[in-house]
N, C-alpha and C positions, 0 to 999 in steps of 0.2 A: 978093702977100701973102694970107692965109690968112683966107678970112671966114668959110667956112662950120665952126662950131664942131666940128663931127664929124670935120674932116679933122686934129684933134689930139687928144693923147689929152688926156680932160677929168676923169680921175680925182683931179689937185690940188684938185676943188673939192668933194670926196668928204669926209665926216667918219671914215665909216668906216677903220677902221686897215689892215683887208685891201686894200679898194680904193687906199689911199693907198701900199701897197707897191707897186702896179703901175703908179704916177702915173708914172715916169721909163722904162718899157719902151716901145721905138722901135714897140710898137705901137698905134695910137688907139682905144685904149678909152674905150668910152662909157657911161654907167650906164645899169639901163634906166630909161629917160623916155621920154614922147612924140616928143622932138625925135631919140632916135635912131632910135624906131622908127618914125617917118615918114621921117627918111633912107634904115630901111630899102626903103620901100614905094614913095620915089621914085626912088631907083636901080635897086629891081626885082632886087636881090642878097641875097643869105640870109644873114641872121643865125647869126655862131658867138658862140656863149653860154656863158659858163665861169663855174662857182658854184663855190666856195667859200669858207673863212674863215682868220682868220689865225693859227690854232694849228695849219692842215693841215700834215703835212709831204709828203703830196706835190703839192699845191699850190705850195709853194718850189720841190720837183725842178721842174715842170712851167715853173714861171718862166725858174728859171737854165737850161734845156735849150731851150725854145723861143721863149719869149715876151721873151725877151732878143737874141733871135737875129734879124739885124736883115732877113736874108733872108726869114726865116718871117714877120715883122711886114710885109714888102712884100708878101707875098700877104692877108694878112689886111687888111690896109688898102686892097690895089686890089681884091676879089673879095668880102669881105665886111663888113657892117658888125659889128664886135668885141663884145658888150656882157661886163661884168664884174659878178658881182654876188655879196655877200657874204649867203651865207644864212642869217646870225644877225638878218640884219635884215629879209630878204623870205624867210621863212618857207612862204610862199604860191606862190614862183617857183620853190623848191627841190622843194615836193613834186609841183607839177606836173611837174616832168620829170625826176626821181628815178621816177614813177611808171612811166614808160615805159621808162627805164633797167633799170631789176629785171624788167621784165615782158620785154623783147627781148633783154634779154644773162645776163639771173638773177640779175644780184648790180648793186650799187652801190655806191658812195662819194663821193669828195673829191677829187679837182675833178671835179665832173661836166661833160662836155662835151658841149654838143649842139647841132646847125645845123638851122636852123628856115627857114621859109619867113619871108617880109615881113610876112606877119600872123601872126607866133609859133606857127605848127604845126611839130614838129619832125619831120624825114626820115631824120635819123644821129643815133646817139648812144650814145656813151663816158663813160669816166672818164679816167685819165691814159692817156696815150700818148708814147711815148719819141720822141726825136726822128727815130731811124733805126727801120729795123723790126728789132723785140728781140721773140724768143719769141712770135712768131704773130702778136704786136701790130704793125698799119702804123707806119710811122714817120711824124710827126704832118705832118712838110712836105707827103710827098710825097700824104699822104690831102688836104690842103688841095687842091693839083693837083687829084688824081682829081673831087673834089666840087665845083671849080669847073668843071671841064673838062665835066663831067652836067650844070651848071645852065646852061650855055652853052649845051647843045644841046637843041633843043625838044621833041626826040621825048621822049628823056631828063628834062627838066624835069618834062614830062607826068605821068612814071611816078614823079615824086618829089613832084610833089603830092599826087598822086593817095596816093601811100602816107603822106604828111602826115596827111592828113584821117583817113585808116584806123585812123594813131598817136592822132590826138585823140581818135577815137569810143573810140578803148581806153584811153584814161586818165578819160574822161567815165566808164565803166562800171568802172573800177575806183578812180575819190574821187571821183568828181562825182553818179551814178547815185543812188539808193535805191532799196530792194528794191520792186518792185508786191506782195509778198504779204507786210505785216507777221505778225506772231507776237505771244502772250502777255509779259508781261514775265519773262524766266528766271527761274527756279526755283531750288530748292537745287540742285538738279541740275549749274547750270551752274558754282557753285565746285566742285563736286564733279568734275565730268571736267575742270575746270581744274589741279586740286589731282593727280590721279590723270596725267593729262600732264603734269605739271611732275615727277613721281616718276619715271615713264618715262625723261627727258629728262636726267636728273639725272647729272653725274657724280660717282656716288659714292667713285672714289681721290682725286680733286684739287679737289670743290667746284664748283658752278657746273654751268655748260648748255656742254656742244660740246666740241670736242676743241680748240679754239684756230684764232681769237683766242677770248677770253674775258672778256665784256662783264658789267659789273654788272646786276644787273634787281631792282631794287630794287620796283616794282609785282610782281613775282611775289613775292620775299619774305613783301611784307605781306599776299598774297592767302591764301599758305601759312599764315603765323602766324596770321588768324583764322582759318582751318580747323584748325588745332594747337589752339586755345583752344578750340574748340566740340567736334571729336572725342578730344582727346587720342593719335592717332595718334602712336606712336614713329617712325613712317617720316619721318611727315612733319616733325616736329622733328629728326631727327637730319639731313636734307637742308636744314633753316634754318641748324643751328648747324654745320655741312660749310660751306657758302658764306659765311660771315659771319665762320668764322675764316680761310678761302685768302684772303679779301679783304686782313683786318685783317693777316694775317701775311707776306704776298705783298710783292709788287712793285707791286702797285697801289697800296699804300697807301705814303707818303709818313713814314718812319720817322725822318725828323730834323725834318725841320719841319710832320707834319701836313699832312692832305688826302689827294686821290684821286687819279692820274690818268685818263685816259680809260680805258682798256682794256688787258690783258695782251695778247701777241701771242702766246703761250705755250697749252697746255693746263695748265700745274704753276703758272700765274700767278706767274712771276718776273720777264720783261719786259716793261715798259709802254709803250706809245705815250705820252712822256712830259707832254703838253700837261695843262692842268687846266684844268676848265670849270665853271663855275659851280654849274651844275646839277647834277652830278653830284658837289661839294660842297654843293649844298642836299637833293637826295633821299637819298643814301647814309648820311648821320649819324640825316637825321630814319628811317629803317630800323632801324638801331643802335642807337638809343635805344626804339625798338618792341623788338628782339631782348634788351634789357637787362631793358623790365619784362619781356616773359616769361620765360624763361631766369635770371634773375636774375647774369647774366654782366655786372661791373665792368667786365669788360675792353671792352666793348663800348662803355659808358659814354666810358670813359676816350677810345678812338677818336674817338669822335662828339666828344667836346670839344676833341679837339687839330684837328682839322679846323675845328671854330667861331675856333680862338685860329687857324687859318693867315690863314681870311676876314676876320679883323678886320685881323691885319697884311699881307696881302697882297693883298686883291681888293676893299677897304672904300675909298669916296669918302671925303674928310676932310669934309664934310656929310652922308652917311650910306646913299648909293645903295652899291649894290655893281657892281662892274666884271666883265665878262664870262671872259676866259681869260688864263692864263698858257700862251704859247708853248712846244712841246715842246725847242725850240735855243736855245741860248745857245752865245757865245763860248769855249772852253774857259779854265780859267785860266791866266796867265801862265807859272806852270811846267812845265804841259804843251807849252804852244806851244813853252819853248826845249829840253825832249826831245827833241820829233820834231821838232830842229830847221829849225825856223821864225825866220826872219828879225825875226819880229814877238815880242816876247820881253815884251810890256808887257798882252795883253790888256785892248787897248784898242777892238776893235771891228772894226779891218781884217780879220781873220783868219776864215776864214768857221765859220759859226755850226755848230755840230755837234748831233745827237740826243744829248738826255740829257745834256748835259753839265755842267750845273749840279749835279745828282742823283749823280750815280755817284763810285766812293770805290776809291782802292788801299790795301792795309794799311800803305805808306807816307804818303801822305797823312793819313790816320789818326791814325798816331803822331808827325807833324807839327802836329796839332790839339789832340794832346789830349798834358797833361803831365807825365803817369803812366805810364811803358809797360806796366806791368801791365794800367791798368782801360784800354788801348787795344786789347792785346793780349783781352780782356776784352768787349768792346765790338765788335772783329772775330769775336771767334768768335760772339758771339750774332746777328750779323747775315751772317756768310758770306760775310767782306771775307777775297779768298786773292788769290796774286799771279795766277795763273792768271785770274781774275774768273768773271763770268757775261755780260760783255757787251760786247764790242769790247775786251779785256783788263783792264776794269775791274768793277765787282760796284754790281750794282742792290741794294741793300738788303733783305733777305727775312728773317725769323727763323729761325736755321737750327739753334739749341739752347736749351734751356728752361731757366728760371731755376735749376729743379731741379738737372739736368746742371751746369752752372755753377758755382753751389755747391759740390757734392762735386770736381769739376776744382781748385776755385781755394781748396780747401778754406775756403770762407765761409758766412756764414747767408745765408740767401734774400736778407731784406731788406739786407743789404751787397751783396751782388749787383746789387738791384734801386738802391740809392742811386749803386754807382758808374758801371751804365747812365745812371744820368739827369747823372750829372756828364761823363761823356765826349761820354753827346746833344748837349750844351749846350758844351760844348766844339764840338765839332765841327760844330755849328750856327753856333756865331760862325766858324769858318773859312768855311763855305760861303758865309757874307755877304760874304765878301772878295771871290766870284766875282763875275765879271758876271752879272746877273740876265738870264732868258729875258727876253723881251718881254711885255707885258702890254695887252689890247687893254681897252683903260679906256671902251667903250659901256656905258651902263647902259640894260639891257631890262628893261620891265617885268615879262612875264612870267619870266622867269629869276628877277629880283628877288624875284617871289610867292614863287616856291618858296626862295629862301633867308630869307626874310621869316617863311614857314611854319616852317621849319628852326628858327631862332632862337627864334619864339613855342615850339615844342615843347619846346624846349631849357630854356625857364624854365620849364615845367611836369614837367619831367624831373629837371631838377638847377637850372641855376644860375637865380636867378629877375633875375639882371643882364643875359642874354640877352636879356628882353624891352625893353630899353632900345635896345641893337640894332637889333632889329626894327621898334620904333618908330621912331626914324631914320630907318632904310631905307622905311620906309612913309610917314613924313611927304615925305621926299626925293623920292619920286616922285610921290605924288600932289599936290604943290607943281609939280610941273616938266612933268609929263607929264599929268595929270588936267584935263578941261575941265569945272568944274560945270553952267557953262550949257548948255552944250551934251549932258553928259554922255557926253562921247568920251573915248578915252585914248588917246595917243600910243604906237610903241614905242621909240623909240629917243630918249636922251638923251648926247652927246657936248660937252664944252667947252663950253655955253651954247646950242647948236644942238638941236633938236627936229623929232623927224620920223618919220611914216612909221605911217599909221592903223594902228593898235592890233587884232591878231587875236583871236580866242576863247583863244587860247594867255595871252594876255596880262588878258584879262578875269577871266578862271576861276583862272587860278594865283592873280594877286593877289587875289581873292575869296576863293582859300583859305586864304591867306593871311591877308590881313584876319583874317579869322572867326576861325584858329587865334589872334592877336593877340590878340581879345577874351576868346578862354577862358581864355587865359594871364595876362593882364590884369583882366578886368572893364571894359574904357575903352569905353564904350557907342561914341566916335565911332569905332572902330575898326568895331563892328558895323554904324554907317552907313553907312561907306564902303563895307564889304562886300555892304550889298543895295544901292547905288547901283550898284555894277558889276555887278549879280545882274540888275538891272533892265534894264542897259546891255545885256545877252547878250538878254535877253529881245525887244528893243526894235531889235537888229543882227544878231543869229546866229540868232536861231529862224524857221525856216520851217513857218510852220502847215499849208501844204497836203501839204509833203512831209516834215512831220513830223522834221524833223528838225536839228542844229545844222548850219553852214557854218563854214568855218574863219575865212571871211574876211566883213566884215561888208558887210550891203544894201549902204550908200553906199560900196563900196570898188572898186578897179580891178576892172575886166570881163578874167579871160584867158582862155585859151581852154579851160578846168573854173573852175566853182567847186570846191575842192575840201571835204572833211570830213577830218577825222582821229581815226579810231577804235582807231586800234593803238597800243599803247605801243611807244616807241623808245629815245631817245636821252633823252629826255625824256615825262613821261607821256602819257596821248591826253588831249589839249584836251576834247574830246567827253566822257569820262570823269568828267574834275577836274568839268570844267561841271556834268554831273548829281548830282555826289558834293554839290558845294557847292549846287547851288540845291534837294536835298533838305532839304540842313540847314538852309540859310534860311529856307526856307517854315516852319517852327516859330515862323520872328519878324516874320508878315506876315498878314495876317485875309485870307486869301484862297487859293488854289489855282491857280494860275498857275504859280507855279515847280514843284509839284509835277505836272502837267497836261503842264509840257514836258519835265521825265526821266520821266516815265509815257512820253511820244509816243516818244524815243528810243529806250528801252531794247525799245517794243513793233516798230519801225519795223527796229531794229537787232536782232532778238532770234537769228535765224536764223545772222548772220554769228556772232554771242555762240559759240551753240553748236556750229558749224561748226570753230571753230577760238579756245577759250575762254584758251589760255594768252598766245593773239596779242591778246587784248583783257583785258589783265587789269586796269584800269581800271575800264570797261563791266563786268566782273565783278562788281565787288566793289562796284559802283554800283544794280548790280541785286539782290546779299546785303540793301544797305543799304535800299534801296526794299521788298523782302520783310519784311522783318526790324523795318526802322524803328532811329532812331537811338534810342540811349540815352540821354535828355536827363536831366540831369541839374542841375534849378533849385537855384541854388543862393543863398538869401536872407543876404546879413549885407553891412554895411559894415566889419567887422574880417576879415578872413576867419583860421579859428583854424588852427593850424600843424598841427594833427592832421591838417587835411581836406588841406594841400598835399603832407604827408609822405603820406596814401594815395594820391593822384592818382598823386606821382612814382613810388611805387612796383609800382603797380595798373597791368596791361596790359590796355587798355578801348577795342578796336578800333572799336570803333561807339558812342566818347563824342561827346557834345556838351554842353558846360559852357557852363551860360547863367545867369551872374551875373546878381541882381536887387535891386536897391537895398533896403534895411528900409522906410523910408519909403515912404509913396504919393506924397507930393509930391516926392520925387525921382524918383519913377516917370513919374510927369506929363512931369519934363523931360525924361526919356530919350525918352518917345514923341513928344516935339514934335523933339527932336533925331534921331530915325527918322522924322520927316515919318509917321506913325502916328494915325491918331484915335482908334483903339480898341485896348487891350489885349491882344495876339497871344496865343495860348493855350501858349503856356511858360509865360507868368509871370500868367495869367489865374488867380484864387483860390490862389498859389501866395506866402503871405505869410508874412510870418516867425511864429512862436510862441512864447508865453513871454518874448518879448524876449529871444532868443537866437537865434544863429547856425542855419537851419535850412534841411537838403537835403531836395527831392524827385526820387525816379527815379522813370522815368515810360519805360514803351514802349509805341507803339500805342494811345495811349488809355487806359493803365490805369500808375495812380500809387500807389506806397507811402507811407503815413501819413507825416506831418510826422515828419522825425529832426532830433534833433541829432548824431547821430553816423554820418556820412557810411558808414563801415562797413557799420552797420545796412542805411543804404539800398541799399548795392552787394549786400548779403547776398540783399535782396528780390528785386534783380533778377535775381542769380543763380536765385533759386526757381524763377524764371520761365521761367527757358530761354532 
């Protein structure tokens, strides 16, 4: 009988949805915890480590090819100890050895593979690997062989430690290090060769960065657009509104039921990797909705809010957190299955799950949905459903004729064009519901959260102001479940009633942004608490005074072998970033210099990397504009607040706002400062009182503030004077 826990796989006691896919593989996998990694250290066998998450799709390959495979499992179970770990929740174990992955092979992804020594220094290390050897790549059995066969033998072993250690000192110096010679805090200079590399970089036939795949970059956008606001450069607007319509009109974006998905694989952005993540439903809309007030493009508008209405009905907790990804595979549906005749004729789940297949449309199916063949016929041609397709014989949905064209084709007015697109969407939306649904990995993170949290508050300061009801939700939701007052910690991970897994700067700072946007959108003072209790929390966990700079992962958390930082925007913004963005803007509502003390130490600590390579940090960029620059505060006195001043907000693009409601009364003032645990009057709202007994703004940058208005206009007029 079987006592020692490691010698089974222990992933059924996993909450995670990725890990719990791998609970029934004949191989024993173990999460990482102490108790596997003292197995590993007792046995004196090396650690094979496989990250990933559960919208990878070659993750799945990697599963059904090896890890199913019961022979491949009998080596990994006699030669090494297994660990499995889903990097939406250990953030911190992904980028340490990600780090080494992109540095020793040049690229990385999903599932990353890497065999480590006993004390977690890695000696080999992959991504997928096929099971036999395919196009240069070892076949993954017989690499197990090979690397067992090295650690068996001691001379061997020798020279895999020893290259161990060599891998860690290199990941140490590339997230763990800081520079010995800080720098001044960047300059105009630095949006400026930011702005000027991103023009460079640009593809201007098809929108976007690279020739394919082709990834959203939603921090370069907004870096561009306050550089479009301040120089009025046609270059650099015409390269915003280039990638923001390949996005909207593309394959990435989700034309029947709203959202994103991850990335085109395409240069022409027509095929998606079709998984949808959160995040990239939280930062892409709040971008949209930036592209909307400058540009003064609807259609942009429009996007951003169909993506909000997907989150509510598909990635929304029925108490108010939001859940993490929808899976790229789904089951195709029944009629397909008895086509390509398949035995399985019910799609019901037997039949194995396919890319995309929830998504994708023949002009049969189509005219199956929808029950007009006109506005079907109508409805394929504006989206480029032919029988030929764009994608394993079927068509990703892309705009592929203008309302215009349309029109004159179908001889109709615009707006009949445009009414019986929305009747066939909806048609054909209720089809799609008939299919089986991708998977959906129902974690709520908190930082992920921040940022659709963020999304939402914009969202009511943009257009709907019901958004921010959302968002409070989603903000109560977590910081109820996940949020420790006493202690002032924050969890990241909240699954089915279970909590766990201490809370990064990723997680701190998003929801701090969060928070704080809630409050501008709002005025709910506890909205502002919460956001300098976590302001505090970064202060008091991530800041390192002597080396001047943030850590990803906070003092009291696991020891591996980097601490790491995270200064680059990716997939998700740089933590490092968000954190100085936000604790600039809080220090306006704290009698002190602390928060501002620690994005001064980063931005000077970090300033060289800034400039070295400014498009890679664009974050840190626009962290450092704001620190030059100063935010545009904006006190804002009234307990009514009048329609004029939300209808300029929504429409006014105010890259460097800060809306800092302020009650009329002083004795309401009194209780906001006892409810910000505050003795004394922060200088926002310091001699910043209403007038007249009316409604009354002050802009304010740098220390210098325009006379009491009532008419918010007025004051944004000021500030324009200003520069």
């Amino acid at each position: 009988m079987t006592t020692d826990p490691t010698d089974r796989n222990r992933l059924d006691e996993e909450e995670s949805p990725y890990l719990r896919q791998h609970a029934d593989n004949p191989v024993n996998w173990q999460p990482w915890d102490e108790q596997a990694l003292a197995d590993a250290r007792e046995r004196e066998v090396p650690i094979f480590l496989s990250i990933g998450y559960s919208a990878c799709h070659w993750c799945h390959v990697m599963e059904d090819e090896s890890f199913a495979d019961p022979e491949i499992a009998e080596i990994l179970n006699e030669q090494f100890v297994p660990i499995k770990v889903d990097r939406e929740e250990r953030p911190d174990l992904d980028s340490v050895y990600m780090s080494i992955c992109q540095q020793v092979t040049g690229r990385g992804g999903w599932p990353l593979s890497a065999w480590l020594t006993p004390d977690g220094k890695p000696f080999y290390v992959g991504t997928y690997f096929p099971p036999e050897e395919r196009r240069g790549m070892p076949g993954f059995g017989t690499l197990l062989e090979d690397i067992a066969s090295s650690w068996s033998d001691p001379e061997q072993r020798t020279e895999m430690v020893n290259r161990a250690q060599q891998w860690t000192d290199a990941i140490v110096s590339d997230i763990g290090d800081v520079p010995s010679q800080p720098g001044d805090v960047p300059d105009e200079d630095a949006l400026s060769a930011a702005i000027d590399a991103a023009l460079r970089a640009a593809d201007r036939e098809h929108g976007g960065w690279g020739n394919g795949p082709k990834f959203p970059q939603p921090s370069r956008l907004h870096y561009l657009m306050r550089g479009y606001d301040r120089s009025g450069r046609d270059e650099v607007r015409a390269v915003v509104t280039e990638t923001f319509d390949a996005m909207a009109d593309g394959g990435l974006f989700d034309h029947v039921g709203g959202g994103f998905h991850r990335y085109c694989t395409d240069r022409e952005w027509v095929v998606p990797h079709f998984e949808k993540m959160l995040y990239d439903n939280a930062e892409l809309p709040r971008a949209f909705l930036a592209g909307h007030q400058l540009t003064g493009s609807e259609r942009y508008a429009t996007v951003a809010e169909a993506t909000f209405e997907f989150v509510e009905r598909e990635l929304t907790h029925e108490d108010g957190g939001f859940f993490s990804t929808l899976d790229a595979q789904s089951v195709p549906p029944a009629h397909r299955l008895s086509d390509d005749g398949s035995d399985n004729d019910e799609g019901d789940g037997d039949h194995d799950a396919e890319e995309g297949a929830y998504f994708v449309w023949t002009p049969a199916e189509v005219h199956d949905a929808v029950d007009d063949e006109t506005v079907a016929d109508l409805f394929c041609d504006r989206f480029g459903i032919t029988d030929r397709g764009n994608f394993e014989g079927q068509t990703v949905l892309t705009i592929s004729a203008t309302v215009g064209d349309l029109a004159a084709e179908y001889d109709l007015s615009a707006d009949e064009v445009e009414s019986r697109l929305e009747q066939a969407r909806t048609q054909v939306f209720a089809a799609r519901e008939e299919r089986p649904h991708p998977a959906r990995d129902e974690k709520i993170l908190a930082g992920w959260n921040g940022l659709m949290i963020g999304a939402f508050a914009e969202g009511a300061i943009v257009g709907d102001d019901a958004h921010a009801d959302t968002a409070a939700d989603a903000l109560a939701f977590v910081s109820d479940r996940l949020w420790d007052a006493d202690s002032g910690r924050l969890k990241r991970r909240y699954k089915d009633g279970d909590v766990a897994i201490d809370g990064y700067l990723e997680d701190y700072a998003f929801l701090a942004r969060g928070a704080l946007t809630l409050f501008e959108a709002t005025g709910e003072v506890d909205h502002l608490a919460f956001a300098l209790d976590l302001a505090r929390a970064i202060e008091r966990e991530f800041w390192d005074a002597e080396d001047e700079t943030l850590y990803f992962t906070p003092t009291s958390g696991e020891s591996l072998v980097a601490r790491p930082q995270e200064l680059s925007d990716q997939s998700t913004p740089s933590s490092t970033g968000v954190a100085v963005q936000a604790l600039l803007s809080l220090s306006a509502f704290v009698p002190h210099d602390r928060f501002e003390t620690i994005a001064k130490g980063v931005l000077e600590t970090h300033s060289n990397e800034i400039a070295a390579n400014p498009m890679k940090h664009a974050s840190l960029v626009v962290a450092a504009d704001q620190y030059r620059r100063g935010d545009l505060e904006l006190t804002l006195v009234a307990d009514e607040v009048p329609e004029e001043w939300r209808e300029t907000l929504a429409t006014t693009y105010l890259p460097d706002r800060l809306l800092a409601w302020r009650p009329a009364d002083d004795g309401d003032l009194d209780t906001w400062l006892d409810a910000l645990g505050l003795d004394e009057v922060p200088p926002i709202w310091a001699d910043r009182g209403q007038r007249d007994d009316e409604p009354t703004v002050y802009a304010c940058r740098n220390f210098a503030c325009s006379p009491p208005e009532h008419d918010l206009t007025a004051a944004l007029d000021w500030a324009a004077e200003q520069g």
